[in-house]
PyMOL CGO cylinders between C-alpha atoms (Angstrom):
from pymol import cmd
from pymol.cgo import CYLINDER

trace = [
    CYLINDER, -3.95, 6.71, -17.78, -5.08, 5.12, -14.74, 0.3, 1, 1, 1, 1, 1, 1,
    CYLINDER, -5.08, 5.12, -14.74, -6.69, 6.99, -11.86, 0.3, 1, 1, 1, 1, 1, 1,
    CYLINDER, -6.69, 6.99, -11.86, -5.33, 5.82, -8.77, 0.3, 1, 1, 1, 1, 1, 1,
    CYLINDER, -5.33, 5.82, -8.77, -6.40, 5.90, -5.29, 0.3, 1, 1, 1, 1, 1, 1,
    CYLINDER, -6.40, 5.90, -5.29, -3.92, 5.54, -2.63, 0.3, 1, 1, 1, 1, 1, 1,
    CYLINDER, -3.92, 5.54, -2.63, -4.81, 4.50, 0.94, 0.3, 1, 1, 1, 1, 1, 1,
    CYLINDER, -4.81, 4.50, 0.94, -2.42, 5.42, 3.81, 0.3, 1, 1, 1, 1, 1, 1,
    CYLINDER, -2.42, 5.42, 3.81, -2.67, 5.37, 7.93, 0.3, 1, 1, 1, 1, 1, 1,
    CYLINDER, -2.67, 5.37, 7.93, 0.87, 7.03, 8.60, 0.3, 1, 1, 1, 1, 1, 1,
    CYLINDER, 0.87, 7.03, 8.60, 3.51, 8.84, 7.44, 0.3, 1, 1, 1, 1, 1, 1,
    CYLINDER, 3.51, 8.84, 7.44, 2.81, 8.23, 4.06, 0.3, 1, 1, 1, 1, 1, 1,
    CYLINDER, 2.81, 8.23, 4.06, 6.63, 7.86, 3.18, 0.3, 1, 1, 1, 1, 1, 1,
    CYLINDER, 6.63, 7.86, 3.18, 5.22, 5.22, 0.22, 0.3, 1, 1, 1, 1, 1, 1,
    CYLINDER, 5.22, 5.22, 0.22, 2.27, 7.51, -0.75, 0.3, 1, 1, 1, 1, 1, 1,
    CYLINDER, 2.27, 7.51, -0.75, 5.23, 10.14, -1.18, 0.3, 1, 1, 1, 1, 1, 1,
    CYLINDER, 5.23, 10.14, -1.18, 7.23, 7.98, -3.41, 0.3, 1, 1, 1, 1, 1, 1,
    CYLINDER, 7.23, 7.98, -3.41, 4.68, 7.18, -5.47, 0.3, 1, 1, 1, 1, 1, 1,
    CYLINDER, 4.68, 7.18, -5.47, 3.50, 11.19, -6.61, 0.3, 1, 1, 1, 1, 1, 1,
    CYLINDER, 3.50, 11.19, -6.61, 7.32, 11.96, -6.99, 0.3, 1, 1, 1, 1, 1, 1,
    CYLINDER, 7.32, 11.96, -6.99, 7.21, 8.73, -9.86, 0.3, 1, 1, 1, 1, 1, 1,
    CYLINDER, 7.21, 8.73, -9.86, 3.76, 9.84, -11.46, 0.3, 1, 1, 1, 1, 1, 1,
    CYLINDER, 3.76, 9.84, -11.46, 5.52, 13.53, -11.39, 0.3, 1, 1, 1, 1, 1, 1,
    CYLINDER, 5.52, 13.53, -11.39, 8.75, 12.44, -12.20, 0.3, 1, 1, 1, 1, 1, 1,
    CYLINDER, 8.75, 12.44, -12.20, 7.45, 10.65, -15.53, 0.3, 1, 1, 1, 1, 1, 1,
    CYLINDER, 7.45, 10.65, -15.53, 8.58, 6.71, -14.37, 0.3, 1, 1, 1, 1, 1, 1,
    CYLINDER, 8.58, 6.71, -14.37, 4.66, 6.15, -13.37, 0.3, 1, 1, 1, 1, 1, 1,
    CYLINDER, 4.66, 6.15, -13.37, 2.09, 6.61, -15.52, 0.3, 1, 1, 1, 1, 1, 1,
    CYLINDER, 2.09, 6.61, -15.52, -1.00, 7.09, -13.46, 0.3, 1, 1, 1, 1, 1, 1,
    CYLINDER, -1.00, 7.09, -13.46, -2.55, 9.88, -12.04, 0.3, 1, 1, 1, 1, 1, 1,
    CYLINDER, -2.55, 9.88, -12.04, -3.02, 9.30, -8.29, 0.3, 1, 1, 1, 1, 1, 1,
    CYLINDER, -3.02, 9.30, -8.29, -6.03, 11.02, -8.00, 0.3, 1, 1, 1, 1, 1, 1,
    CYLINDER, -6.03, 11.02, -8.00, -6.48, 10.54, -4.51, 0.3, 1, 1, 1, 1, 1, 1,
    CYLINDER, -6.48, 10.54, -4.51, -5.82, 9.75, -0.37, 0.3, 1, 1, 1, 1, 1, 1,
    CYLINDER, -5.82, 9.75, -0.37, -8.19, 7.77, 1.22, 0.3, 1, 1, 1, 1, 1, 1,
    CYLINDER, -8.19, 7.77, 1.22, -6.98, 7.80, 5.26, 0.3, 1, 1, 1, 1, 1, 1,
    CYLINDER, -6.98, 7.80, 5.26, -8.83, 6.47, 8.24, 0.3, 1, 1, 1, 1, 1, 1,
    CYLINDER, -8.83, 6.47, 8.24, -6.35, 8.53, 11.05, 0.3, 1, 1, 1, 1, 1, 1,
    CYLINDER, -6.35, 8.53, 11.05, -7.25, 12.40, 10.22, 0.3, 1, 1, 1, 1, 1, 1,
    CYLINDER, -7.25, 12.40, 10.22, -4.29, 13.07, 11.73, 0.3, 1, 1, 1, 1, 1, 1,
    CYLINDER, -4.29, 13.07, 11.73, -1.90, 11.06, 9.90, 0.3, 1, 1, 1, 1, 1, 1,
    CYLINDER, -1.90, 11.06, 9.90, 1.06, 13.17, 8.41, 0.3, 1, 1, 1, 1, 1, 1,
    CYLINDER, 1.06, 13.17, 8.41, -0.37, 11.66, 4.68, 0.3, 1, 1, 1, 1, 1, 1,
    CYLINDER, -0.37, 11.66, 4.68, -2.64, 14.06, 4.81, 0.3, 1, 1, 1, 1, 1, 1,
    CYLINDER, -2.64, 14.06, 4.81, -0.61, 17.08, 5.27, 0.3, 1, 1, 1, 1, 1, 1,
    CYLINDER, -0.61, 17.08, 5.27, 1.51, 15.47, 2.12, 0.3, 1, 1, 1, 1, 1, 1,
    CYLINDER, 1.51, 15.47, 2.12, -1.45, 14.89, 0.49, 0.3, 1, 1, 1, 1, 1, 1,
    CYLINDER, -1.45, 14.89, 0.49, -2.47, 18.36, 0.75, 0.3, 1, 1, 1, 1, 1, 1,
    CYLINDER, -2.47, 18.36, 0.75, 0.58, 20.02, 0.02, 0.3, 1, 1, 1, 1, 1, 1,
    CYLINDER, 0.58, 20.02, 0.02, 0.74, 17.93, -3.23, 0.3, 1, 1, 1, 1, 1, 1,
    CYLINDER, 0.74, 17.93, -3.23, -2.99, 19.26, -4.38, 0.3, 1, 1, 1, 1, 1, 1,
    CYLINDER, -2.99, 19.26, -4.38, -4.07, 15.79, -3.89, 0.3, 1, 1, 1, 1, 1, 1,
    CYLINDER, -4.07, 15.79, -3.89, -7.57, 15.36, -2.74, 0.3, 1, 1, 1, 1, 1, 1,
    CYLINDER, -7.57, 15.36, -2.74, -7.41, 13.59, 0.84, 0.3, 1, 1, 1, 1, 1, 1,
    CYLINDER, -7.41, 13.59, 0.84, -10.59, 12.18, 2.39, 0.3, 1, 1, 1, 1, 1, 1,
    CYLINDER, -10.59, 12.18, 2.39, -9.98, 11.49, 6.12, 0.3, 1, 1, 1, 1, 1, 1,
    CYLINDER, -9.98, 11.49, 6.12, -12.76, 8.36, 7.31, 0.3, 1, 1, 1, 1, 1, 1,
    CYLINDER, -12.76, 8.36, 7.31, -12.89, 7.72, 10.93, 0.3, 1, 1, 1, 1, 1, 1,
    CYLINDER, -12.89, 7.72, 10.93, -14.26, 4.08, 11.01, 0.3, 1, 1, 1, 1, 1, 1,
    CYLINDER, -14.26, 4.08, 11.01, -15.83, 3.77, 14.48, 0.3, 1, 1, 1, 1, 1, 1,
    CYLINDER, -15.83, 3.77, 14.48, -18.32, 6.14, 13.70, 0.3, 1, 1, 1, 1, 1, 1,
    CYLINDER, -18.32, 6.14, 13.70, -19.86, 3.90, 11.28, 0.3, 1, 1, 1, 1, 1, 1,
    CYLINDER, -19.86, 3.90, 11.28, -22.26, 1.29, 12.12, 0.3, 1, 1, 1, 1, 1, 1,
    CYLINDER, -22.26, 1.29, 12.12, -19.86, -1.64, 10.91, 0.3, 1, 1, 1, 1, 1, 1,
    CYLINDER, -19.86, -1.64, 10.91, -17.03, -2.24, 8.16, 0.3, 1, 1, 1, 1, 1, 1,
    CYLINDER, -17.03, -2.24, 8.16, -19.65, -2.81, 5.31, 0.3, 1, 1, 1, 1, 1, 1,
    CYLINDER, -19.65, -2.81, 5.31, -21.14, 1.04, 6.04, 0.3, 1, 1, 1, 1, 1, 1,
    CYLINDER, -21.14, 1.04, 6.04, -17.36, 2.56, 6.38, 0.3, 1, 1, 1, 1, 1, 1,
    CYLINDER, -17.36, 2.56, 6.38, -16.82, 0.48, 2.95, 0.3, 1, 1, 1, 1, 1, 1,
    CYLINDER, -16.82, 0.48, 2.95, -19.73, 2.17, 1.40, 0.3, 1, 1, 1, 1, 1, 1,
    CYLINDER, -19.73, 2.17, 1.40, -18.49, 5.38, 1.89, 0.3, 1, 1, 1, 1, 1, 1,
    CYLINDER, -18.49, 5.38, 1.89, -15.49, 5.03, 1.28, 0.3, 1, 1, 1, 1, 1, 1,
    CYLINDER, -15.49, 5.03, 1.28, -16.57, 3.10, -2.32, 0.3, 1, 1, 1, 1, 1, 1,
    CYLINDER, -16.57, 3.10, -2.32, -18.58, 6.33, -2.78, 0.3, 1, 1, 1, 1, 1, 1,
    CYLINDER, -18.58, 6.33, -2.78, -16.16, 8.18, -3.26, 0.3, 1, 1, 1, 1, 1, 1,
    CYLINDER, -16.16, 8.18, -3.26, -13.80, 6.16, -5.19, 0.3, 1, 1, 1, 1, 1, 1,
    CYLINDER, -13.80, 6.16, -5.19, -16.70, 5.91, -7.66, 0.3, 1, 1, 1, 1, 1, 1,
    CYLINDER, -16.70, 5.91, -7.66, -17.14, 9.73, -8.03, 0.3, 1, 1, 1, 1, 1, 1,
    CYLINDER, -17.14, 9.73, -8.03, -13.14, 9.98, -8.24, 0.3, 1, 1, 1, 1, 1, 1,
    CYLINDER, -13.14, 9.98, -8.24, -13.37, 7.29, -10.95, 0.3, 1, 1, 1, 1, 1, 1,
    CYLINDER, -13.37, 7.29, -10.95, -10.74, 5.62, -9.30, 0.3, 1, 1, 1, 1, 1, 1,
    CYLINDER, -10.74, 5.62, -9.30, -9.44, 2.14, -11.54, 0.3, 1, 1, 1, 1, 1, 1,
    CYLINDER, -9.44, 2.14, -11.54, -6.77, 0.99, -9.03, 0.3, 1, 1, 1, 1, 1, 1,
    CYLINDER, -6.77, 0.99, -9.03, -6.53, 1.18, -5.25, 0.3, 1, 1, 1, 1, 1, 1,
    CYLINDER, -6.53, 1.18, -5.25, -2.78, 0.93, -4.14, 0.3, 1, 1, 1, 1, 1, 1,
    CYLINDER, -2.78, 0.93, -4.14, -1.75, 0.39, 0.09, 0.3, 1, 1, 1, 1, 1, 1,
    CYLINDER, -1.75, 0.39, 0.09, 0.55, 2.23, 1.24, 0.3, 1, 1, 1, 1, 1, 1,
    CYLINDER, 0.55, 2.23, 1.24, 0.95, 1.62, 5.25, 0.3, 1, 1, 1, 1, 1, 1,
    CYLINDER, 0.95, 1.62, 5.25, -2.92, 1.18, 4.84, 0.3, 1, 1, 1, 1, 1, 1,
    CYLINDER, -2.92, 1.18, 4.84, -3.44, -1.39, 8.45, 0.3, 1, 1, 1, 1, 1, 1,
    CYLINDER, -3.44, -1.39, 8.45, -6.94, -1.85, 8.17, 0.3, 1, 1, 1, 1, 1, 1,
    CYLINDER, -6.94, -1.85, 8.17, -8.06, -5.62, 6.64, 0.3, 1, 1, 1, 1, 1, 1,
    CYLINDER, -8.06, -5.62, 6.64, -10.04, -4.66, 2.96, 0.3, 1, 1, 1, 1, 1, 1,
    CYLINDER, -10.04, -4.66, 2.96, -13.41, -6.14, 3.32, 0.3, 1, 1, 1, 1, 1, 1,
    CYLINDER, -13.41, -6.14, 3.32, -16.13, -7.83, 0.82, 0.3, 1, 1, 1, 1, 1, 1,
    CYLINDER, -16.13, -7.83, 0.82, -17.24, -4.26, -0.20, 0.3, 1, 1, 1, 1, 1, 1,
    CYLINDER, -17.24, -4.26, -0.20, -14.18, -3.06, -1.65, 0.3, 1, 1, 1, 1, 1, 1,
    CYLINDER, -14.18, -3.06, -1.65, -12.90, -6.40, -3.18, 0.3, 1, 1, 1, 1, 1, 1,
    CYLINDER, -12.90, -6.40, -3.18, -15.87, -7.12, -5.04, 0.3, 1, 1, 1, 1, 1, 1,
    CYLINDER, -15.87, -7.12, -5.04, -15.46, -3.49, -6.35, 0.3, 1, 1, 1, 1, 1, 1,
    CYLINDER, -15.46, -3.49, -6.35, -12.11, -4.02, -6.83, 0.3, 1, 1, 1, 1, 1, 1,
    CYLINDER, -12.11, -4.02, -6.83, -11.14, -7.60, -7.56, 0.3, 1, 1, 1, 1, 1, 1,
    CYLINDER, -11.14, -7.60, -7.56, -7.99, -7.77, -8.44, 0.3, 1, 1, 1, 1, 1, 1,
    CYLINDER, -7.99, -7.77, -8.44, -7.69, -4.40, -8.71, 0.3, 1, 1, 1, 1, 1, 1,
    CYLINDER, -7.69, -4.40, -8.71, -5.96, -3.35, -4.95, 0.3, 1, 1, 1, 1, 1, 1,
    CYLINDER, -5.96, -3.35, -4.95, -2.25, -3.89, -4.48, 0.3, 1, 1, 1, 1, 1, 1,
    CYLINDER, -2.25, -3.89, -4.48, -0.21, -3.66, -1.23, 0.3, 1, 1, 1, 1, 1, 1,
    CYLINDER, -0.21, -3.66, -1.23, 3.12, -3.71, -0.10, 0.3, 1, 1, 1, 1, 1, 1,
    CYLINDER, 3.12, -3.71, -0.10, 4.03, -5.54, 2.62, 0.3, 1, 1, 1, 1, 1, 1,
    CYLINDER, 4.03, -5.54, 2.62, 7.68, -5.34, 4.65, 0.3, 1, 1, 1, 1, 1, 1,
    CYLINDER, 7.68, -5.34, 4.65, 8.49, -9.00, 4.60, 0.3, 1, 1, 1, 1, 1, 1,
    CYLINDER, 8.49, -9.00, 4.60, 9.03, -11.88, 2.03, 0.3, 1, 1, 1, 1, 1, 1,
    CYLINDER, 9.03, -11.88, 2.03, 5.31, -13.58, 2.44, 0.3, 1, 1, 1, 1, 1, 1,
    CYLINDER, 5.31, -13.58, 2.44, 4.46, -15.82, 3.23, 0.3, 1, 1, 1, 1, 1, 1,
    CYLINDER, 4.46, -15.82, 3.23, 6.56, -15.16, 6.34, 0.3, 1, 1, 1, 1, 1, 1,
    CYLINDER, 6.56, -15.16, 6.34, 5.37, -12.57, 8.85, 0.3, 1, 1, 1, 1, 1, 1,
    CYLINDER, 5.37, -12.57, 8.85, 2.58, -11.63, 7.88, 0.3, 1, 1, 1, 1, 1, 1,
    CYLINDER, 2.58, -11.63, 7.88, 0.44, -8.86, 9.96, 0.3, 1, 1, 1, 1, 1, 1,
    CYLINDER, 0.44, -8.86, 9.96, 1.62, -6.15, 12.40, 0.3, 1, 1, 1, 1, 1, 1,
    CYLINDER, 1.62, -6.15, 12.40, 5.12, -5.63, 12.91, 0.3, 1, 1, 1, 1, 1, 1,
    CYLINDER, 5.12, -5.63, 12.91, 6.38, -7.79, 10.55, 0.3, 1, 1, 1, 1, 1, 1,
    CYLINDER, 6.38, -7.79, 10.55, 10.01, -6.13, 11.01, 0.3, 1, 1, 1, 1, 1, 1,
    CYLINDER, 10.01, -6.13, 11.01, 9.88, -7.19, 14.58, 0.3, 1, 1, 1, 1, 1, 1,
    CYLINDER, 9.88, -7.19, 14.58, 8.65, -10.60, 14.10, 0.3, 1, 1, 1, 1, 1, 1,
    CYLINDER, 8.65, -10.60, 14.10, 11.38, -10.90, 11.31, 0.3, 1, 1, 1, 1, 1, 1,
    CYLINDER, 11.38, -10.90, 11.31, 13.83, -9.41, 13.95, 0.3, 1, 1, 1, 1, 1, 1,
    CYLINDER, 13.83, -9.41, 13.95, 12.45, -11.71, 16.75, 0.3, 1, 1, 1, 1, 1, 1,
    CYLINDER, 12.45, -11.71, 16.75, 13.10, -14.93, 14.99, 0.3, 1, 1, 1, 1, 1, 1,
    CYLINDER, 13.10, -14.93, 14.99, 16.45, -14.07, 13.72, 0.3, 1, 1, 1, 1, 1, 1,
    CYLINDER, 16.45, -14.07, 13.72, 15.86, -14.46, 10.22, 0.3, 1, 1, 1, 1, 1, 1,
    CYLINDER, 15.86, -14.46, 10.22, 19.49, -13.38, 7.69, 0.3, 1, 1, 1, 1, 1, 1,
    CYLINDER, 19.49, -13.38, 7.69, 17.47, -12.41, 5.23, 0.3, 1, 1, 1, 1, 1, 1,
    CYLINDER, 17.47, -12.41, 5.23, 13.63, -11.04, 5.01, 0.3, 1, 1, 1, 1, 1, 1,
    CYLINDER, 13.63, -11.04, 5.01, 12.34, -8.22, 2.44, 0.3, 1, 1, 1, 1, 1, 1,
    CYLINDER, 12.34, -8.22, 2.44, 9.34, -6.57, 0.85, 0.3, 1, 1, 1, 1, 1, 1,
    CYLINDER, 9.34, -6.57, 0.85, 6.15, -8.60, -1.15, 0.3, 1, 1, 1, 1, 1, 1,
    CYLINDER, 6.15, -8.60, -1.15, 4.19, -6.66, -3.28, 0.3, 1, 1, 1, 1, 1, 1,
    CYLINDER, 4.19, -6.66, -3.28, 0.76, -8.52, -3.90, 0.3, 1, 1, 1, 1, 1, 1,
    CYLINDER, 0.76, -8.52, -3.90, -2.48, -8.30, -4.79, 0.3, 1, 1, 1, 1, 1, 1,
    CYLINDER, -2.48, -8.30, -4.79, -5.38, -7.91, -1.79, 0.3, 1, 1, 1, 1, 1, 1,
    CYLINDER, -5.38, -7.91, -1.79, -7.76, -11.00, -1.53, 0.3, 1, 1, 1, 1, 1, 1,
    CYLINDER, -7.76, -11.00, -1.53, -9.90, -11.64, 1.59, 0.3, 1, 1, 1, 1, 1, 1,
    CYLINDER, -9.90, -11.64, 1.59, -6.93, -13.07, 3.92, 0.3, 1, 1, 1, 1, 1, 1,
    CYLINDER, -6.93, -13.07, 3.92, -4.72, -10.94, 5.88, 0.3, 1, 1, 1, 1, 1, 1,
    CYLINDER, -4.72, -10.94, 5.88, -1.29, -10.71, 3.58, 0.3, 1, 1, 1, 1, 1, 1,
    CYLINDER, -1.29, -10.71, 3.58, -2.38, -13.20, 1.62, 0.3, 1, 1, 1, 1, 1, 1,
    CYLINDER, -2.38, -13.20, 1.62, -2.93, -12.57, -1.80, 0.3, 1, 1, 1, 1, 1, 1,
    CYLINDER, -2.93, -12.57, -1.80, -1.07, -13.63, -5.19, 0.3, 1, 1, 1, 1, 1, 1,
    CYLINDER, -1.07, -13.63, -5.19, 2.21, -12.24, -4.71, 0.3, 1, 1, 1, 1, 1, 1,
    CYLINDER, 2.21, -12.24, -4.71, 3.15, -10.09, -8.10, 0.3, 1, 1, 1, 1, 1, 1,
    CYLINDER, 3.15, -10.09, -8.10, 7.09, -8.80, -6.94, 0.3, 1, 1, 1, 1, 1, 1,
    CYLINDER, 7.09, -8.80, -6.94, 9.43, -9.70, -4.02, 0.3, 1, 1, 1, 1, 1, 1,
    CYLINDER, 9.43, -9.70, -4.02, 12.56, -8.27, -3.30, 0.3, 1, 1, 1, 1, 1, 1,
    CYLINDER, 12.56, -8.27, -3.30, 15.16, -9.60, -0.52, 0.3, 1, 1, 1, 1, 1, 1,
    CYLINDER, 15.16, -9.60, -0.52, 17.09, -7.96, 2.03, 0.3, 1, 1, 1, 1, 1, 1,
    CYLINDER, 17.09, -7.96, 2.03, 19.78, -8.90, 3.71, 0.3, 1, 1, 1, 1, 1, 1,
    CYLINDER, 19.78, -8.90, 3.71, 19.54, -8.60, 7.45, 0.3, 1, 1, 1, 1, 1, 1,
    CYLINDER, 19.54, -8.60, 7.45, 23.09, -7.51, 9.36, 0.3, 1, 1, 1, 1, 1, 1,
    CYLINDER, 23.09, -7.51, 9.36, 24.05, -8.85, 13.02, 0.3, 1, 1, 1, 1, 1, 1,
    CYLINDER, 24.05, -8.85, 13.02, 23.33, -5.65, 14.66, 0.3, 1, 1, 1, 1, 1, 1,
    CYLINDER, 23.33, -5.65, 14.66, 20.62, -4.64, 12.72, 0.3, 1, 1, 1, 1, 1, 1,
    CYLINDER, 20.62, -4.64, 12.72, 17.88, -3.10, 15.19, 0.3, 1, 1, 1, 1, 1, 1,
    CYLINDER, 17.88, -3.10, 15.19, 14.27, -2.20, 14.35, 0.3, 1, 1, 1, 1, 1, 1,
    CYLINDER, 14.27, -2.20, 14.35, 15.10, 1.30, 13.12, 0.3, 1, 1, 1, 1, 1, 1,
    CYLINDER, 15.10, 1.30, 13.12, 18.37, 0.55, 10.84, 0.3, 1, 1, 1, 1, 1, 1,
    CYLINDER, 18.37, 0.55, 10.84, 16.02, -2.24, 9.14, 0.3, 1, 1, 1, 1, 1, 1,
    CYLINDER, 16.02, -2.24, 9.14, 13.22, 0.16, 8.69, 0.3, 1, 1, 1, 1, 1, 1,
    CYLINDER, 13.22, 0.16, 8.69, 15.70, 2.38, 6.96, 0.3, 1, 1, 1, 1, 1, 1,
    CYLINDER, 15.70, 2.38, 6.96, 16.59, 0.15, 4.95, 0.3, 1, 1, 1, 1, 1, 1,
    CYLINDER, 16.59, 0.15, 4.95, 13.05, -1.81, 3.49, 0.3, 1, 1, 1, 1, 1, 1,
    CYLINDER, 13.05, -1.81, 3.49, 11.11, 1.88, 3.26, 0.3, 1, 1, 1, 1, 1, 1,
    CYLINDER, 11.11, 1.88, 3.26, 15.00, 2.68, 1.08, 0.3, 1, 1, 1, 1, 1, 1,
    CYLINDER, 15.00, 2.68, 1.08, 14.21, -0.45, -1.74, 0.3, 1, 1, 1, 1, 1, 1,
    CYLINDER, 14.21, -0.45, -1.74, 9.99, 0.26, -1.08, 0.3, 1, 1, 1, 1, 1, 1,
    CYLINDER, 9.99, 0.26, -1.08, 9.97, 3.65, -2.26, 0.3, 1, 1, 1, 1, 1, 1,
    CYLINDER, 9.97, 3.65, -2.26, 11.96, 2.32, -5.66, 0.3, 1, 1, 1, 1, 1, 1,
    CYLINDER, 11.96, 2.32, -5.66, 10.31, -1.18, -5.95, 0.3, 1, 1, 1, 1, 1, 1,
    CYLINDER, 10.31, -1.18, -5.95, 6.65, 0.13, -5.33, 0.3, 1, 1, 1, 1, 1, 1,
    CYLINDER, 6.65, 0.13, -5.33, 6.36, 2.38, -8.02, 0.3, 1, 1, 1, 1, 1, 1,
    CYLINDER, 6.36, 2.38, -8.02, 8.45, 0.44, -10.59, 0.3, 1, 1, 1, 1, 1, 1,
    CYLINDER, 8.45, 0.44, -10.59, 6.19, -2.47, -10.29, 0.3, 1, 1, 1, 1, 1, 1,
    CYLINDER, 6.19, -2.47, -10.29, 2.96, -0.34, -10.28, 0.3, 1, 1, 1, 1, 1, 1,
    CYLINDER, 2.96, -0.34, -10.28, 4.17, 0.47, -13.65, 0.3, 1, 1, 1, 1, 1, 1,
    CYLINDER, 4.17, 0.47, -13.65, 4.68, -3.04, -15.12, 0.3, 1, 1, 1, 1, 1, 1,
    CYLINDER, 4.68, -3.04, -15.12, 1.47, -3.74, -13.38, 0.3, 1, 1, 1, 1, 1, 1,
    CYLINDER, 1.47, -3.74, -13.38, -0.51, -0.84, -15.31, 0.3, 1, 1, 1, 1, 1, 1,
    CYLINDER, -0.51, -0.84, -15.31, 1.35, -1.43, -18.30, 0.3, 1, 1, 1, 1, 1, 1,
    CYLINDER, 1.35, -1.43, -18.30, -0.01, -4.83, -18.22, 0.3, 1, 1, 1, 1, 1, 1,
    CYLINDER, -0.01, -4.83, -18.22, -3.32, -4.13, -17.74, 0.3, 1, 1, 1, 1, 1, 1,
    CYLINDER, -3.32, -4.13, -17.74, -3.36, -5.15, -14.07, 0.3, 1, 1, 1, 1, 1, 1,
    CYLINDER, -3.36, -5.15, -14.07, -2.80, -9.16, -15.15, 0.3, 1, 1, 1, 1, 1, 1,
    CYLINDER, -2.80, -9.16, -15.15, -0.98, -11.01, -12.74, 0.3, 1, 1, 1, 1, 1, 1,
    CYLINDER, -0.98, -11.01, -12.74, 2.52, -10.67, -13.08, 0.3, 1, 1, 1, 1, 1, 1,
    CYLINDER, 2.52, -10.67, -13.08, 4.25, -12.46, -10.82, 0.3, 1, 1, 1, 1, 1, 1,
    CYLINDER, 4.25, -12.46, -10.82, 8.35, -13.05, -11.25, 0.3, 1, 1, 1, 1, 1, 1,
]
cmd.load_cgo(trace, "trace")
């Protein structure tokens, strides 16, 4: 079963919905554990109330990205960690990870890439009035958002829809779509799958 290590800066709403699957029985992997660069981020406390190990990493007080990569690789290596899965993760993965990793980080992203990719993606969907936007699940290369996409799922976007009713509604089909395709994605040995 594959160890997983999930990386989270916020709430940790898709870190949530991923233990409930690996408890519920619909993902097999054992998330093993939280890697979070905001100490404060209410992941943890999840984390923690789970009995998930969480490792908090605050990256300024390394010397550059390559040290906070190192320790953070560290400890994925003594956690025997085989996949590394985003969740709300907004730090850019760097060389150290990826060659680590290659093609072995997935992330979820809040839009239908390659449209808005970045920050705020809701709000630059919003902003340019788009009917219809989404969520992209993909693997993690060096670009920002711009890796081989593996699932995409649209949504349709209302006339009054503000920035909180869309939310709702991409974290509603995230927390279903993430772990279902983490599944078909460890069931097939982490080969692209893409639909």
């Amino acid at each position: 079963m594959n160890r997983i290590a999930i990386f989270a800066s916020g709430s940790g709403s898709n870190f949530q919905a991923i233990l409930d699957a690996c408890r519920e029985g619909s993902l097999e992997a054992t998330p093993a554990l939280l890697i979070c660069d905001k100490p404060g981020a209410y992941a943890v406390e999840r984390a923690e109330r789970a009995g998930v190990q969480a490792i908090s990493f605050v990256p300024k007080e390394y010397g550059d990205k390559a040290a906070y990569e190192n320790a953070v690789l560290q400890q994925l290596q003594e956690h025997k960690i085989d996949f590394i899965v985003l969740a709300g993760y907004m730090r850019l993965i760097g060389p150290t990870l990826l060659s680590a990793y290659k093609n072995r980080i997935v992330n979820i992203h809040p839009s239908l890439l390659p449209a808005f990719p970045g920050l705020d993606a809701i709000g630059q969907a919003l902003d340019y009035g788009v009917k219809v936007t989404g969520i992209t699940i993909h693997f993690v290369d060096e670009g920002m958002d711009t890796g081989p996409i593996i699932e995409q799922v649209p949504i349709e976007v209302a006339e009054d829809e503000t920035r909180e009713s869309l939310q709702k509604k991409i974290q509603a089909i995230e927390h279903i779509f993430y772990p279902k395709t983490l599944y078909q994605l460890f069931l097939n040995k982490g080969e692209k799958i893409i639909r």
